[in-house]
N, C-alpha and C positions, 0 to 999 in steps of 0.2 A: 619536549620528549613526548611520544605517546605511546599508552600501556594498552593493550589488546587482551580483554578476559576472556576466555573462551569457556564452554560450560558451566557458567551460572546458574545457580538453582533459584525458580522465583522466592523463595524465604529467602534467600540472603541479601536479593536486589536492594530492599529498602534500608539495609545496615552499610551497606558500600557507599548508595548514594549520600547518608547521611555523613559517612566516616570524608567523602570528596566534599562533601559542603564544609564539613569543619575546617578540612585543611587546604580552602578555596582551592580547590581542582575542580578544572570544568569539566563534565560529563555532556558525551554526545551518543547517543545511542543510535544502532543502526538496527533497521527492523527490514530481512528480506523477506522480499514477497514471491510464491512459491508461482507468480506467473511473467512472462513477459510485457515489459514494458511497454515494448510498442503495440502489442495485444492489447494490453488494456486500453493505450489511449486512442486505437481506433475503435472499441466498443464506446468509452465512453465519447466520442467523437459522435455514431451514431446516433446513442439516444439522446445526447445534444439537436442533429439534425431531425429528428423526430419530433421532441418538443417545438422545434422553428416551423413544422408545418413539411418538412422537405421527404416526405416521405411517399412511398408509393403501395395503395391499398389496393390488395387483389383478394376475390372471393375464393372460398376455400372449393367451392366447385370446380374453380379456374385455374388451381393451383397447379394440376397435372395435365393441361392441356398442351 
């Protein structure tokens, strides 16, 4: 079975989670994140390619040409 708490106040988190360890119930916390996924993993995809070298440096003269 699983229970869904919906507005948890941060003071109460650490009395819950201790009240679910007493009574061995596993807790899974879900944490959204307020951007797109695939967003992020093609920034972080980038600055991957950046540190490997794979990147292309233009002066900022040349930037509006």
């Amino acid at each position: 079975m699983k229970i869904l708490l919906k507005k948890v106040q941060k003071k109460h988190l650490p009395l819950l989670k201790e009240l679910a360890k007493s009574l061995h119930i596993e807790i899974e916390e879900e944490v959204k994140s307020p951007y797109n996924k695939e967003f992020v993993d093609k920034i972080l995809k980038g600055d991957k390619d950046l540190k490997n070298g794979k990147g292309v440096i233009i002066a900022l003269e040349d930037l509006w040409k």
